[in-house]
N, C-alpha and C positions, 0 to 999 in steps of 0.2 A: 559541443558534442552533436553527432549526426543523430536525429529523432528519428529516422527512417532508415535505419540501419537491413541489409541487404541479404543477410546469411540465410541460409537456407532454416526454413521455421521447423524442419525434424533436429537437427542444431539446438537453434534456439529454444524449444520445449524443455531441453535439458534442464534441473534443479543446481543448484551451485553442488559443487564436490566437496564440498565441507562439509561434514559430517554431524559437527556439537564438539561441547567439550571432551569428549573421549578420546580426540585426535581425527587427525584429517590426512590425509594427502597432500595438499596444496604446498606449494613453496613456502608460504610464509610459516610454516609448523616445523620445517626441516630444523635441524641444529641442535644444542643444548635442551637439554631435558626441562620443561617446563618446570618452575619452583612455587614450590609452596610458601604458602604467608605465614608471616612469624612476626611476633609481635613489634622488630624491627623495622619493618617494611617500611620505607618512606611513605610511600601513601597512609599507615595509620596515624602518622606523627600530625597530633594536631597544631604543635607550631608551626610548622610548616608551609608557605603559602597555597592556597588553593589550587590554582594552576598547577605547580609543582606535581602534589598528591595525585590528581586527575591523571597529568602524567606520566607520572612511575607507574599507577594502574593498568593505565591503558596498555600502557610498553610493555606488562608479561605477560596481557595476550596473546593467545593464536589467532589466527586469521578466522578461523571459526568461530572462536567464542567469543570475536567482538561482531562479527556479523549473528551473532543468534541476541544480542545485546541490541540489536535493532527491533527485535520484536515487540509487541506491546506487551507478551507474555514473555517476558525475557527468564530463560533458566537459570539455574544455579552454576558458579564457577566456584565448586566447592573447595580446590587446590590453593584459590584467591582471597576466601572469605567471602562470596560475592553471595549474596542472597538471592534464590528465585524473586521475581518482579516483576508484578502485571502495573503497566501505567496506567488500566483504567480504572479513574473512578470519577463520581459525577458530585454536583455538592450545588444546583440549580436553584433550589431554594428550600436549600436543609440537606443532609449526608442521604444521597439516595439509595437506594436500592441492598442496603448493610444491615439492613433490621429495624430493629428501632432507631430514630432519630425525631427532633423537631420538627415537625412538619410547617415554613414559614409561607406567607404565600407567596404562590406562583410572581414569574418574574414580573409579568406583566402589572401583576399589583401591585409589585414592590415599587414599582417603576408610577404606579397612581399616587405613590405617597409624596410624590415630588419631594423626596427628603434626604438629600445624600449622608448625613449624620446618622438619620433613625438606619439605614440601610450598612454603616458600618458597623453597625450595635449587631445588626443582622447576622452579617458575615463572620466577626467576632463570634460570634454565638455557635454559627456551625463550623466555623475549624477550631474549638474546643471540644465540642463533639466529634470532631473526626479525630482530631488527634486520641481522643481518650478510648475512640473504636478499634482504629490503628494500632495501641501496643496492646490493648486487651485483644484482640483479633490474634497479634504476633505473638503474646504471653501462651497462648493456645495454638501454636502451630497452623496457622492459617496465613499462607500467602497467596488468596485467590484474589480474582478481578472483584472490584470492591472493599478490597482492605487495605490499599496504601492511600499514599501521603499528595498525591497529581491530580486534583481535582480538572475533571472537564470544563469546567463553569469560570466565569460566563458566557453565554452568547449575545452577541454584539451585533449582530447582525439587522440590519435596518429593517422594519416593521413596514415595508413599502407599500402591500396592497392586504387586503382584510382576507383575502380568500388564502392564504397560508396557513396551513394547520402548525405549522410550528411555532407562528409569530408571540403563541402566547410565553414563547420561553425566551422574550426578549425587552428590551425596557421602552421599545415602541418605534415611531414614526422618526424620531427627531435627533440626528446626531449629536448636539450638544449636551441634550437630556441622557441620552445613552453614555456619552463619554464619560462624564459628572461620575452617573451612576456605577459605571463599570468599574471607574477610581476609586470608589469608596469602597467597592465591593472586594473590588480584588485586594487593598490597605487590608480589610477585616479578615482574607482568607491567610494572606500572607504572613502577617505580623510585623509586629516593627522593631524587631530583635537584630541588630546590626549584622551579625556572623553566620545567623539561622534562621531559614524560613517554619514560618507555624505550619505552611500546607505550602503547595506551588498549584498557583490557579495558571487558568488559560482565555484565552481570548480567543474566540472561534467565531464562525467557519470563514476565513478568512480567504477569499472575500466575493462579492456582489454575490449573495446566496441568500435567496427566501423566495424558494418555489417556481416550480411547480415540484410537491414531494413524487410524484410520478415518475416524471422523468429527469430527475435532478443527476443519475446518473451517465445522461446521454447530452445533456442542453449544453450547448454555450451562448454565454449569453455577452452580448455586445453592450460594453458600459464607454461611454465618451470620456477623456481626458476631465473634460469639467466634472462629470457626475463624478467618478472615482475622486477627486481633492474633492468635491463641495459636500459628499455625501455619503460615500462608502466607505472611505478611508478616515474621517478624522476619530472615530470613537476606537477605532484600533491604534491608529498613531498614540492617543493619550492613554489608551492602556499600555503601549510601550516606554513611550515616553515618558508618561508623568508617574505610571503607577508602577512601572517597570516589573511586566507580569513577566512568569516563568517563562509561560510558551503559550504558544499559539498553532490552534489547527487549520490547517488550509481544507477546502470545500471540495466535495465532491464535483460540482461543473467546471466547463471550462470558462477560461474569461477572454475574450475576443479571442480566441483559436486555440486557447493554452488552458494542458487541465490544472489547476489552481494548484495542485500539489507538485505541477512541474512546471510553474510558469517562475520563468524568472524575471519578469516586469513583479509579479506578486512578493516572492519571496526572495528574491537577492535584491536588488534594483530599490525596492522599495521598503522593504522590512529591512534588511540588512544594512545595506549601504545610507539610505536616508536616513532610517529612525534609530539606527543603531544597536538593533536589536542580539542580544547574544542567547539568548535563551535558546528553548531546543523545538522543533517545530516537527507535530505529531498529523500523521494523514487522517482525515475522517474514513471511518472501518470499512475497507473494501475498497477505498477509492485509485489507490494505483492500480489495482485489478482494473480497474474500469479501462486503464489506460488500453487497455489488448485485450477487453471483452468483449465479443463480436454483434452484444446487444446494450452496449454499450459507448463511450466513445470510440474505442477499435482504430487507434493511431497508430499502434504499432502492433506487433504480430507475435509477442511472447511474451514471457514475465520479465527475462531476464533484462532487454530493452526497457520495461516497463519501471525497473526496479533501478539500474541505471540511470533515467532521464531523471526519476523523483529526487534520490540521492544527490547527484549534484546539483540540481536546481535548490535543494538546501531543505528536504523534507526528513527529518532523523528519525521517527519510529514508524515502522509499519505500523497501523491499525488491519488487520486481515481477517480479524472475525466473519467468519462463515464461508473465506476460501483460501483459507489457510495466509502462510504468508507471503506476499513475491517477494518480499528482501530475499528470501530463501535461496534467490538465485542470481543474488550478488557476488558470490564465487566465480560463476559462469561467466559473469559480464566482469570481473577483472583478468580473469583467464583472457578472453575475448577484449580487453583495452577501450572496453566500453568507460572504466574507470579505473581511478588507481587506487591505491591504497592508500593513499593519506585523507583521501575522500570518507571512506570508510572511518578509520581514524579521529576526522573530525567530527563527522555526527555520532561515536561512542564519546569524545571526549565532552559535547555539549550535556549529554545523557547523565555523566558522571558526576559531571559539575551540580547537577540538581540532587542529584544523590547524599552528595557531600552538603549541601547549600542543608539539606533535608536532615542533616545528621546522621545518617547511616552506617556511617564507619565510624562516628565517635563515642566515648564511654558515654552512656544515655546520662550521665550528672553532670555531660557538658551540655547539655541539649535543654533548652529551657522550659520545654515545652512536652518532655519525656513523664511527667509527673500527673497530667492532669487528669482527674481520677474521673471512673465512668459516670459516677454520681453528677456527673455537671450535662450527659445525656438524659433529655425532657424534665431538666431540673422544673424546681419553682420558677425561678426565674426569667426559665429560658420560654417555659408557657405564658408568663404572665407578657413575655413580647412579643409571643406569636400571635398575643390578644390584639395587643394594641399596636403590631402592627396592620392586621386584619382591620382594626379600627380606623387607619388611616386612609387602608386602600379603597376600601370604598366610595364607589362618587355614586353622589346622587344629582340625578341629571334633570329629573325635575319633579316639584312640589307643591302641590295648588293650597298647600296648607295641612293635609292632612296629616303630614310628621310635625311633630312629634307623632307619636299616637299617647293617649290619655291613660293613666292610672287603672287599670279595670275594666278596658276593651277586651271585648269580646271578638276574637276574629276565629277566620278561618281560612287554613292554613293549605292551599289548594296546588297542587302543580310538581311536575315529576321529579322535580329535582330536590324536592323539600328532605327525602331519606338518600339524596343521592351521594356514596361516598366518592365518587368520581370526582364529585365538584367543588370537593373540599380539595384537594391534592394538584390536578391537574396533571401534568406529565414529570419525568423525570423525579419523583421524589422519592422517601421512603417511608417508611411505617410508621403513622404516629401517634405518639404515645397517649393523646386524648383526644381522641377524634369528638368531635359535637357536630352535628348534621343541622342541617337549618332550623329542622321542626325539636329539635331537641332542645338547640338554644332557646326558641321560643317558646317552647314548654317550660322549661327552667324559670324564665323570665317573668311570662305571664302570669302562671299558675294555670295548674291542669284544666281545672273547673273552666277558664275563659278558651282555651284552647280547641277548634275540634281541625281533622283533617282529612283530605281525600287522595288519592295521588293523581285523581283527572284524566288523565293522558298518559300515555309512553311519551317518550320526546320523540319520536319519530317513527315511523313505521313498528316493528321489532324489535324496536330499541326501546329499553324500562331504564326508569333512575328507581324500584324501588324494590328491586330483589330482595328477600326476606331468607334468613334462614329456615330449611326444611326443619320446624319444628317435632320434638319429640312426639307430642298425638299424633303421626304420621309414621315411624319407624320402629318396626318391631324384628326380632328374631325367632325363630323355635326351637324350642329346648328339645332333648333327647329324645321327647315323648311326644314330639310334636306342636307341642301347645305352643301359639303365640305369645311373646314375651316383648316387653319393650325394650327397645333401643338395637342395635347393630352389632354384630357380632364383629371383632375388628382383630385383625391379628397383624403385629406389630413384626415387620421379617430385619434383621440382620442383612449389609448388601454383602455379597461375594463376587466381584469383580471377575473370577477367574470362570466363572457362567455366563458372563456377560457377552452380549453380542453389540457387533458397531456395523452402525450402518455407510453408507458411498462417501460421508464428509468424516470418518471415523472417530467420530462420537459413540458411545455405549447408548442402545437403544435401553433404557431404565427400567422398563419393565422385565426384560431377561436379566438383570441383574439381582433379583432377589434371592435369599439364600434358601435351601430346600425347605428350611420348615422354620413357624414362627420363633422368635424369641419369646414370648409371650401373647396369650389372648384374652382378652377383655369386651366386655360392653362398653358400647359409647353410646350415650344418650340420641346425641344429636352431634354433626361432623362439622364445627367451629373449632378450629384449633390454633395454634401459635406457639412455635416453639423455640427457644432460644438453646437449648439443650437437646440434645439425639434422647428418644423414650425410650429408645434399647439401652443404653448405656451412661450419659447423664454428661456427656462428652459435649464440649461446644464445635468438634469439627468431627460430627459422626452422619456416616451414611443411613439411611433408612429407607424402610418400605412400610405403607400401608396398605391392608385390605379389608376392605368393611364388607361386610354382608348379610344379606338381611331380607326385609318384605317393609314395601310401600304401600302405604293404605291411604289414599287421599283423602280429606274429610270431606269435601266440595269436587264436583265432578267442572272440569274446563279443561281448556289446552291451555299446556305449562309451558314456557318455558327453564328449564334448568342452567343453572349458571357455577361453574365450579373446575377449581386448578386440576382437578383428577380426572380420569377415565371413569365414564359413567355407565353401565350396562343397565336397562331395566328390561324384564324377560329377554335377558340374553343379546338382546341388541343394544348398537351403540348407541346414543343419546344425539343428535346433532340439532334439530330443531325443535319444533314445537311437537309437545307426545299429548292425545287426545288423551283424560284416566277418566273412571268414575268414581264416584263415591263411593267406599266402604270397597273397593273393591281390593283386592291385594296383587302385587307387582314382585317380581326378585329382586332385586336390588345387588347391585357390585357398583365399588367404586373403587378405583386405586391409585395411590400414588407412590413415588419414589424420588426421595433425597438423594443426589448423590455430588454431596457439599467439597467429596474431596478431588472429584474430576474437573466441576467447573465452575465450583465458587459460585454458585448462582441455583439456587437463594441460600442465604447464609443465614437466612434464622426463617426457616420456611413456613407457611401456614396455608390450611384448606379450609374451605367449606364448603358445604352442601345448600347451595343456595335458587330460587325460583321465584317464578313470578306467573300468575292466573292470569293469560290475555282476552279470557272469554268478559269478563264481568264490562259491566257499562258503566265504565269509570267517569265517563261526562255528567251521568245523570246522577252518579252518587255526590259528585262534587256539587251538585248543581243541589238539590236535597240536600248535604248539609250546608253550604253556603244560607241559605235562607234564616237561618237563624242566626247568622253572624251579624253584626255590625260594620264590621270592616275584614274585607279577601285580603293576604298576602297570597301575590300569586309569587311560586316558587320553577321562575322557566326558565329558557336559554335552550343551550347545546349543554355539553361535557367532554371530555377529555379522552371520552371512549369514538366521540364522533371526529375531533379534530385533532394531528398531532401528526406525527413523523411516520411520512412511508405505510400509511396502515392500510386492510384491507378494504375498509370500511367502501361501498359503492351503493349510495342511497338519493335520494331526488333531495337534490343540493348539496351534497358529498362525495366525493372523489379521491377517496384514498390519503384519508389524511386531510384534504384539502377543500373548500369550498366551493359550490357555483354559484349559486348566490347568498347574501345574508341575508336573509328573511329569518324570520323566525316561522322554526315549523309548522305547518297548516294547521294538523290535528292541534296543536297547542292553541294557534290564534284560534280557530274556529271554537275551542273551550273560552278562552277568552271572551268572546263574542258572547255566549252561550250568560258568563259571569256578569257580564258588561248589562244584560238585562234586567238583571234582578235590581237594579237604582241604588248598587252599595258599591260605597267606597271601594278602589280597588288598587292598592299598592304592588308592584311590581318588581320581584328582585331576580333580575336577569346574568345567568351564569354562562360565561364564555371568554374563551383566551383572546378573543376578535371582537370588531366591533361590528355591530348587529344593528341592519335597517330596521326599526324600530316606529316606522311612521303613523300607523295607525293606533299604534300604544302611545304614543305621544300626543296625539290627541284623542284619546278616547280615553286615558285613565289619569288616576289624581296622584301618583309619583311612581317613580321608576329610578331604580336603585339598579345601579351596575356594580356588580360583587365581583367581576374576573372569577378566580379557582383563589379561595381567600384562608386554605390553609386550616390545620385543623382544628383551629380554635374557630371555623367559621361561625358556625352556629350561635356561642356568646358573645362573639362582636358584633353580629348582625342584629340581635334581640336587643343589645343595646344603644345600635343605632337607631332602631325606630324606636324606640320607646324615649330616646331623646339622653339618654346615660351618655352617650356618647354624640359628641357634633361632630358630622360627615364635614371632612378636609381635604375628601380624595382629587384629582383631577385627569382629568382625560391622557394617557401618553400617548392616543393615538385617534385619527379622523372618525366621525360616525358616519359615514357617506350614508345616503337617502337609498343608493343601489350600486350593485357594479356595473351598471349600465352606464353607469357617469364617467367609468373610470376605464382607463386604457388596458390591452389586453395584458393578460397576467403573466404571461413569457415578456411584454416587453419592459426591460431593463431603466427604457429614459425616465427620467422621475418627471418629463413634462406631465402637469394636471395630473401628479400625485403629491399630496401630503398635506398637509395646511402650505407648509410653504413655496408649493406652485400649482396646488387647485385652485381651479377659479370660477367655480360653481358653485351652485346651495348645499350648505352640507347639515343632516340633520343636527349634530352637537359637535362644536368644533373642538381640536386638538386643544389642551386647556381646560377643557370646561370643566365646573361643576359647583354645584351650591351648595349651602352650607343653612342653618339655622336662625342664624344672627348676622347681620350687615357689615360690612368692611367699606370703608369710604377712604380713597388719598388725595393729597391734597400737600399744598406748598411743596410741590414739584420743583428741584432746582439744580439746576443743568446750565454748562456757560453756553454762550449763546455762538462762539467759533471755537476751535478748536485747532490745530497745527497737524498737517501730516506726520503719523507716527507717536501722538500724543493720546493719553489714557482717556477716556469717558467719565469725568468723575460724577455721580447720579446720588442725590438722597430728597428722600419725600416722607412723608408723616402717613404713617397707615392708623386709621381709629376703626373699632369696634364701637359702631354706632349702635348696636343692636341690643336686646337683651339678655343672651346668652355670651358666655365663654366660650372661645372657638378659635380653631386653630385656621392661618390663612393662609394660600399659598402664594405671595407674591409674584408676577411673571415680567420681565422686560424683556419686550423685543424689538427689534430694529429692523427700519427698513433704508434701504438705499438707493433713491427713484434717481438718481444722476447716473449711477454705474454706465459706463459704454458700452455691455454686453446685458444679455436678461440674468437676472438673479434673481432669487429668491422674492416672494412676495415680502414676508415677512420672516423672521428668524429669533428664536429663543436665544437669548443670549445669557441670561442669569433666574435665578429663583431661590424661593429663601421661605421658611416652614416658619411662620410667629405665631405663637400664641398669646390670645390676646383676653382679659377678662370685659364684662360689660362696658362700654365710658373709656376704656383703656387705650393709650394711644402710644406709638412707637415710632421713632424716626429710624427710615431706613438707608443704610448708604448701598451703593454697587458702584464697582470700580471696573469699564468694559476695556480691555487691554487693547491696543492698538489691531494688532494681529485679529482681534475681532470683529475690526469694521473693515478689514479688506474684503475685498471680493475676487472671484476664482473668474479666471480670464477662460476665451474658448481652449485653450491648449493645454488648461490644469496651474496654470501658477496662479500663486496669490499676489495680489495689485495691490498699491495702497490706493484707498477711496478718499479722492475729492467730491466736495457738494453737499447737498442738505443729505440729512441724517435723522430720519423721523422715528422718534420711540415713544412707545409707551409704556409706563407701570401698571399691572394693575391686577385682579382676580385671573385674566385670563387676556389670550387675542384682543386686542384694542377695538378692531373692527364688529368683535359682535356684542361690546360690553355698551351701558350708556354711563355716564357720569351721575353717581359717585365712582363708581366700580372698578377704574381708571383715570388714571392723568396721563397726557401728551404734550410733547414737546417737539421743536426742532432746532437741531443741530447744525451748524457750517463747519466744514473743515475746507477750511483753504491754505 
């Protein structure tokens, strides 16, 4: 097809002349009267084979209703049976953004537990909760974004340089650890029910994608024939190949000239044709707009070109949230022979097939997985393994002795992130059902009496981890007579849609939506809420409005910051930064918000609060005063989830919109640290971030340092039980701790030279791998043949002991290296890993079996070589090179 197609752009602005299903114009609508479904219809016949069904489907539509079927918010073809359906939903690590769910941790820790068994127990866990969200959602009339069966997850995507604020939604540095990972994950979302999918996961952003979040809309980035086979392609190939996921979404940038949603090196060539992929392949939101937006790639000059190139290069659903859809104007471009109809055709028929795969059109008592009752959303059991996987993830990177910590230590519990619930969740998740914050755990843990706390610092400039709710001593009303009264006068409105005004993107501005007078009015103490039910009506898919109002009385006079989902007025003005009060003095107070669950499904079980934080107080010195009485600081620091993460506004000194400039950890934070660092007491360190953090000065100035990633919201009791010794740290590094990114090449560029463990070749503070444990692990009688034949398996087993004397789980690692290769390859390469638990004395022999296909090497042009010559590997805790003996055993290999 011509990418640069020529028509005149007043032409090409046109939207397609299809209409919806109400009927259209277009040729393919002429003829026989459209037929309604009847319980006859081939396609409900479940004997029938699947293809077939799809088939007959697709064949009674019109030309309209299968192009509005490309949308991500696909409507209803009520004539067909066909159900409105939005394909977004996300399930990153736990059902997100749907209400309640298990909150498990962030990927990047799942991805610390080096454990692909504990991580299908994961997955298993939240597509039982989705499903059970899923028909209770539909049992109540709810077909918004967020309530089907197409999870977004996982992202696969290579964890290449630390300054990506997304990289924490991914399972790190290392393709084979990724690919592992993604197999298990997606086995646990999918199910292993021959006829029916439990969920249809995805495998995203396909491909070479992770950053810069800025301009991810505009960049393309130059990958080599070697890098894409050695590095960016195989954790996608083995989600197609081995786990054989649903779909997969292609990336907003382009890749050496082509935008990833229209390259067909990406998505025919190599997804299709090579891996053999038949699933259905969904755009990241906005990205074909990109194709012809003029601040963005801007390759061609309309939609309907834009909507054309995607489609046949093999992309089947728009994602278009927030500029509507270009498929829209696939009409246009078949009028115009931009494409044909069986083009179309095909990507509704892909669409259908997961439908059916889903069980959608069959009696729900063929469906095996139609049954599984809400009760198994934040069951017992499903928290008792967000504990322990939290317990896993964690790595502790170093230990001068002081973890355990002892029976009836007295610490103090110092640093912003200690109440932060940002740092329990990380991005993409949803609402969980026991949240525990760091200092809560360790209040539980300790006993109150041993505990005290400060919050120190903001984490950064403006930025707090320790917003408090606006307590009731603060919010009053007056009564009729005047007289002050406590709490907030709040009046609860009914929405009326037909008041409603929409603004240029024609969305309902929410606050004209309310009805003229309340349903009801009441006091509210204090404005912490959560509602799974509408408080007008008691409805799970009901609209609403609130309005608080009231008089603010500050008890302590500072400059606040306020923090809160609603519209904030105090004396009449809006709320945006920091408002100087004083004490005792009185404020008006308005705040308001509006649900409106049945236009866009978001939020589906909504919640407010009224929350702030006092940036006047001299939070260094009160840390520093009670520190002094402690025994032993946990300091509670890092970043959070509010500073790093997808496309945000965020622009702070070392922050870029999402993204990093360098990893340091925040000044104000070290400079508390320092401040701590004096008082001659012990100082443990539990550092929260989706990235890995130059850490140099805390590596040698304090006596351990705990890297907790976003650890889910059981944080807080797996962390209190990791230092107190209840639990032995297992976790390991998925990703490099570089000293700086000064070390490292610039962030736009693509080549993985002097990126990753396996082709940096500098000092790196804690290398990919690492992390210690409480009790010793020693291997030994390593035994491995001494040649081996081109094309022949790796057979490897060695004796791991727990030399130590604790019970403790180890993570074994074998990697290889290949110094013959005739091209440069990799320093060193993961090739296997395996989670033993091991008691005191206890000793295990381990086999690993490295497949042929593992020791080849990727030539300059992308193919795989078989490798002759030595073949040096080690066993052991972690990288060979930074371990000593016991810790590891090595060996070398000939294959001639």
């Amino acid at each position: 097809m011509n990418k640069a197609l020529t028509l005149p752009l007043c032409i090409l602005l046109l939207t397609a002349c299809s209409k919806g299903p109400e009927g259209t114009t277009d040729h393919a609508d002429t003829g026989a009267a459209p037929q309604a479904a009847t319980d006859s219809m081939p396609y409900l016949d479940t004997a029938l084979p699947l293809p077939q069904r799809v088939d007959d489907l697709v064949a009674r539509m019109t030309l309209s209703e299968k192009i509005s079927q490309l949308y991500n918010d696909a409507p209803a073809i009520e004539r067909l049976g066909v159900a409105k359906y939005d394909w977004w939903n996300e399930a990153l690590h736990g059902v997100a953004r749907a209400g309640k769910a298990t909150v498990f941790p962030q990927a990047i820790g799942l991805a610390a537990t080096f454990d692909d068994q504990l991580l299908e127990e994961v997955a298993t866990a939240i597509s039982d909760e989705a499903r059970a969200k899923h028909h209770y959602f539909a049992d109540n009339g709810m077909a918004f974004r967020y309530t089907g069966l197409t999870f977004w997850s996982p992202n696969i995507n290579i964890f290449r340089d630390p300054r990506w604020g997304r990289g924490q939604e991914t399972y790190g540095e290392d393709p084979y650890l990724t690919g592992q990972m993604a197999l298990s994950f997606i086995n646990g979302l999918q199910g292993d029910d021959p006829r029916y999918l439990k969920t249809a996961a995805m495998a995203k952003h396909f491909a070479v994608h992770s950053g810069p979040e800025k301009s991810r809309h505009s960049d393309d980035y130059t990958a080599s024939k070697k890098d894409l086979a050695e590095t960016y392609f195989p954790a996608f190939k083995t989600a197609v190949v081995d786990a054989d996921v649903e779909a997969v979404m292609c990336a907003y940038n382009r890749v050496n000239g082509e935008p990833a949603c229209g390259s067909d090196m990406l998505l025919k060539e190599t997804l299709r044709d090579q891996w053999g992929f038949d699933g259905h392949v969904v755009s990241d939101c906005g990205a074909i707009a990109d194709f012809y937006d003029p601040d963005a790639h801007n390759l061609v000059r309309a939609p309907a070109e834009a909507a054309a190139w995607a489609l046949k290069a093999g992309t089947d659903v728009n994602c278009g949230t927030g500029r509507l859809s270009t498929f829209a104007s696939l009409g246009f471009a078949l009028q115009r022979d931009m494409i044909d109809e069986s083009d179309i055709d095909t990507a509704v028929k892909r669409l259908f097939t997961t439908r059916f795969k889903l069980g959608m059109f069959d009696p729900a008592e063929s469906v095996p997985y139609t049954q599984i009752p809400m009760s198994v959303v934040g069951s017992e059991e499903h928290l008792a393994l967000t504990e322990k996987v939290a317990e896993k993830s964690m790595v502790l990177l170093k230990n001068d002795g002081v973890l355990p910590l002892a029976e009836g230590t007295k610490v103090a519990v110092i640093g912003p992130n200690a109440t932060n619930f940002s740092v329990l969740v990380g991005n993409y998740h949803g609402s969980p059902i026991n949240a525990v914050t760091p200092l809560a755990g360790i209040r539980s843990r300790a006993g109150e009496g041993n505990v005290v706390h400060a919050p120190g610092s903001a984490l950064i400039a403006d930025q707090y981890g320790h917003y408090e709710i606006v307590s009731a001593d603060n919010l009053f009303h007056r009564n009729e007579d005047g007289e002050l009264q406590a709490g907030l006068k709040a009046e609860y409105y009914p929405v009326d849609l037909a008041r409603g005004k929409k603004a240029r993107d024609f969305r309902y501005i929410p606050a004209t939506t309310l009805a003229e007078s309340p349903a009801f009015t009441r006091v509210d103490p204090v404005v912490d809420f959560y509602w799974t039910r509408s408080p007008i009506d008691d409805s799970v898919n009901g609209d609403f409005g609130v309005v608080w109002k009231g008089v603010l009385v500050p008890q302590a006079s500072g400059s606040y910051l306020f923090k809160t989902g609603g519209a904030l007025l105090l004396d009449g003005q809006p709320v945006g930064g920091a408002v100087s009060l004083i004490a005792g003095r009185e404020y008006s107070l308005t705040l308001s918000d509006v649900y409106l669950r049945t236009v866009s499904g978001d939020p589906l079980e909504p919640e407010v609060q009224l929350t702030w934080v006092n940036t006047s107080r001299d939070y260094a010195a009160e840390a520093v005063e009670i520190a002094r009485g402690a025994e032993v600081i946990i300091f509670t620091g890092g970043i959070s989830a509010e500073l790093e993460g997808e496309e945000m506004s965020v622009q702070l000194e070392g922050f870029d919109h999402g993204d990093r400039t360098h990893i340091k950890l925040p000044s104000v934070q070290h400079d508390l640290l320092r401040k701590l660092k004096a008082l001659g007491k012990p100082i443990v360190m539990v550092n929260f971030s989706g990235s890995a953090m130059a850490l140099n000065w805390e590596d040698k100035n304090l006596n351990a340092i705990v890297q907790a990633f976003y650890p889910g919201e059981a944080t807080g009791t797996a962390l209190a039980r990791l230092l107190w010794g209840d639990a032995n740290p297992s976790g390991r590094l998925p990703v490099t701790f570089y000293r700086s990114v000064e070390d490292l090449p610039d962030f736009k560029g693509y080549s993985f030279a002097n990126r990753t463990y396996r082709y940096f070749t500098g000092d790196v503070l804690y290398p990919f791998g690492h992390g210690l444990s409480y009790t010793q692990f020693a291997y030994s009688n390593l035994n491995v043949p001494e040649t081996i034949a081109p094309g022949e398996e790796l057979a490897i087993d060695v004796t791991l002991t727990n030399s130590g004397e604790r019970a403790g789980g180890e993570i074994s690692q074998v990697y290889l290296s290949l110094p013959d290769a005739p091209v440069e390859v990799p320093i060193r390469e993961l090739k296997a890993f395996r989670h033993t638990q091991l008691a005191s004395g206890e000793s295990a022999k381990l086999q690993f079996v490295i497949e042929s296909d593992d020791i080849a090497y990727v030539d300059n042009t992308g193919i795989f070589q078989p490798y002759r010559g030595r073949v040096h590997l080690t066993v052991g805790s972690g990288p060979g090179a930074y371990l000593t003996a016991p810790q590891f055993a090595e060996a070398t290999v000939v294959i001639r």
